[in-house]
C-alpha positions in Angstrom: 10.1 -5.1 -25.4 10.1 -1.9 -23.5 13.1 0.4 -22.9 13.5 2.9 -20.0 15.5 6.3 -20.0 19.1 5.9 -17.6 20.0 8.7 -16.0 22.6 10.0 -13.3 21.6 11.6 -10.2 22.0 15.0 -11.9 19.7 14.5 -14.5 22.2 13.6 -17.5 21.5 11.1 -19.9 23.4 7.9 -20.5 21.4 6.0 -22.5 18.2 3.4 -22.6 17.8 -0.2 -20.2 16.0 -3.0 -22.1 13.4 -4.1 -20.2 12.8 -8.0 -19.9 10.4 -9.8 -22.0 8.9 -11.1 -18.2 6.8 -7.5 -18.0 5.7 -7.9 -21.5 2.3 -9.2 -20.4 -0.4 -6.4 -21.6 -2.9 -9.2 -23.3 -3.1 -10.6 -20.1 -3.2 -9.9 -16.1 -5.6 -6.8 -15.7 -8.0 -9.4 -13.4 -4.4 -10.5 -11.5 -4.0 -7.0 -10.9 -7.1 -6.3 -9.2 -7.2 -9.2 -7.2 -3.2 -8.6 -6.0 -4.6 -4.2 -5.3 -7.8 -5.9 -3.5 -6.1 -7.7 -1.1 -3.2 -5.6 -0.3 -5.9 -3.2 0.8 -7.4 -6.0 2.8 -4.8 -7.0 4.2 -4.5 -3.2 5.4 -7.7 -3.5 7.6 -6.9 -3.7 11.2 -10.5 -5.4 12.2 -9.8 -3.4 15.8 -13.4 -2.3 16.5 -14.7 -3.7 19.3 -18.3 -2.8 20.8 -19.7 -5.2 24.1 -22.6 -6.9 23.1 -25.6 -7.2 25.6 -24.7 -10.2 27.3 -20.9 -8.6 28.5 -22.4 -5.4 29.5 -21.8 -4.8 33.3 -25.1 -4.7 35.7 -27.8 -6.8 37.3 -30.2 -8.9 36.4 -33.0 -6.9 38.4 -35.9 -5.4 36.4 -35.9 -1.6 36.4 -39.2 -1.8 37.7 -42.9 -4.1 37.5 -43.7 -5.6 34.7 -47.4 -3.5 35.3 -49.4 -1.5 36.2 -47.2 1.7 35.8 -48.6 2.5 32.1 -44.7 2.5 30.7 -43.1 0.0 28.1 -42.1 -3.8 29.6 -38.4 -3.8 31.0 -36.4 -6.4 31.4 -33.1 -5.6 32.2 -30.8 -2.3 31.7 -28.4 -3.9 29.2 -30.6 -3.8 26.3 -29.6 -2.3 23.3 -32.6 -0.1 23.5 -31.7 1.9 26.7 -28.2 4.6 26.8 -25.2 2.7 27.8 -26.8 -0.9 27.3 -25.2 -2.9 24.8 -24.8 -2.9 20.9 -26.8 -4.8 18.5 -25.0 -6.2 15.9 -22.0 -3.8 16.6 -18.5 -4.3 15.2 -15.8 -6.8 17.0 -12.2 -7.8 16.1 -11.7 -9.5 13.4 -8.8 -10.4 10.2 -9.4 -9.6 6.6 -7.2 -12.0 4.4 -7.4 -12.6 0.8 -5.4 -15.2 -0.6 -3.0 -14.6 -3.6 -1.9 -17.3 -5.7 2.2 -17.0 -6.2 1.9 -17.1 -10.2 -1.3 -14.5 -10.1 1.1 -12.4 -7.1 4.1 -12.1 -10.3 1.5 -11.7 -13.1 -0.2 -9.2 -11.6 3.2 -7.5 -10.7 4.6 -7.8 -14.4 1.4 -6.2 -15.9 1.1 -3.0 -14.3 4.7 -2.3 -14.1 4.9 -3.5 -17.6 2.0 -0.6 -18.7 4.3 2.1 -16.8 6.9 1.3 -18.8 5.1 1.2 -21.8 3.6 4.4 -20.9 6.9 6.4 -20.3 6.2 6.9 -16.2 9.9 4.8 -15.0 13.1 6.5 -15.2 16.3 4.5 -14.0 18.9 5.9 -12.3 22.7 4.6 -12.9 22.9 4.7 -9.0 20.7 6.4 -6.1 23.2 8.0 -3.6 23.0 10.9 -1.1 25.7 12.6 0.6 23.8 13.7 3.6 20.6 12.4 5.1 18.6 15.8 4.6 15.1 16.7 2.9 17.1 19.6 0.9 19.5 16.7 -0.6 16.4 14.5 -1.9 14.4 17.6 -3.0 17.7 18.9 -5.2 17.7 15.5 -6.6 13.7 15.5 -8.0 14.7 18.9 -9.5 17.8 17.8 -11.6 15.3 15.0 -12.8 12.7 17.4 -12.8 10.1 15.3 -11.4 7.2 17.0 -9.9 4.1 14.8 -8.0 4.1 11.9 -6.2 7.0 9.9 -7.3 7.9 5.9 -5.6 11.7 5.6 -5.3 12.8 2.0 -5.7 16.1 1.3 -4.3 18.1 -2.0 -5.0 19.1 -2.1 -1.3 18.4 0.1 1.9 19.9 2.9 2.1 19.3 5.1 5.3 20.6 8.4 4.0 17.9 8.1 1.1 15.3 7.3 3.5 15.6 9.8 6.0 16.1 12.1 3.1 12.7 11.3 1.5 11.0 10.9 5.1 9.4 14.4 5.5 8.4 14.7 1.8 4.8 13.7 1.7 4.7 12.2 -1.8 7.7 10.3 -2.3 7.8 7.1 -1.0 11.3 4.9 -0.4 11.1 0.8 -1.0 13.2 -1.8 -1.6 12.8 -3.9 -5.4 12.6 -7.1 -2.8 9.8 -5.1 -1.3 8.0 -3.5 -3.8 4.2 -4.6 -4.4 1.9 -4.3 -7.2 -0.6 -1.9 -5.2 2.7 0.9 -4.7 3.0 0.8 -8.5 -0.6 1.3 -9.1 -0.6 4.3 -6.7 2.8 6.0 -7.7 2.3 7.6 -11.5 6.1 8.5 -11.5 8.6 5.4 -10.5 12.2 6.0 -10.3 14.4 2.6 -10.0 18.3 2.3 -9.4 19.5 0.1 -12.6 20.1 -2.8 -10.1 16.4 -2.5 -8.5 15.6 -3.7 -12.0 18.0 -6.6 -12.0 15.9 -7.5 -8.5 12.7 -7.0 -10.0 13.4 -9.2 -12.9 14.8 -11.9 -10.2 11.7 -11.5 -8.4 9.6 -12.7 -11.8 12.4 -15.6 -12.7 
């Protein structure tokens, strides 16, 4: 059973959160957790590309001239992937990537990486996550009283626009809701920061 620092927004101390016995999962769950990072990444692909294949390339049937007697290569039409601005052979077209996660492999996976954070001192939990103004200067006083440094994932119990506008034009901190919250974002973040109720979520989520 883990236990995770609880601090206020000013970087005071106020003691330790018990972490539930549901993330307490490390001799089992590293395959869950690439198969839940795999497919969130597939699931990213936007399968957009789209070339015209020879057949839907505009033009004629007509030869671009005799079969022979003119000493050049055999033509048959100006849509063939051989000439410039014919068709594409094999090319790319639109298409869905989709990867199927079980529900119980979705929560294992979950509980396993953000169990090994825990474990390995990378989650801090605030007492509660508010900001007086929606500005950049507000968030980036906050990170220094914690004196966090690096990419960082804030995970919030509930929205909260003033946090997210604050956080919006910092390039490596990232805003989501514990309801939210996926098993590829904790891979990625190597500094989590979680409101003391975003854990209550989190251990809802794995009820």
């Amino acid at each position: 059973m883990s236990t995770l620092p609880l601090k206020d927004c000013r970087g005071n101390k106020l003691g330790e959160v018990t972490l539930s016995e549901k993330f307490t999962v490390a001799d089992r769950g590293a395959q869950a957790a690439h198969q839940a990072v795999i497919a969130h990444q597939a699931h990213q692909h936007q399968g957009s590309a789209s070339t015209l294949r020879k057949g839907e390339v505009a033009g004629s049937n007509k030869k671009p001239w005799k079969q022979k007697g003119l000493g050049r290569a055999r033509s048959g039409y100006r849509q063939s992937p051989v000439w410039r601005g014919g068709g594409v052979a094999f090319g790319p077209h639109p298409h869905k990537v989709r990867k199927q996660v079980p529900k119980k492999v979705a929560r294992l996976a979950f509980a396993r990486v953000f169990g090994e954070r825990a474990e390995a001192g990378q989650i801090m939990v605030l007492d509660d996550l508010t900001l007086a103004a929606p500005r950049t200067k507000e968030m980036c006083s906050l990170l220094k009283a914690l004196e966090i440094k690096g990419k960082i994932l804030l995970i919030l119990d509930a929205p909260d626009s003033n946090v997210c506008l604050a956080a919006r034009n910092l390039q490596d901190v990232e805003v989501v809701c514990a309801a939210n919250v996926n098993t590829y974002q904790i891979v990625r973040y190597p500094q989590i920061v979680i409101t003391k109720a975003g854990v209550e979520k989190l251990e809802q989520r794995l009820a």
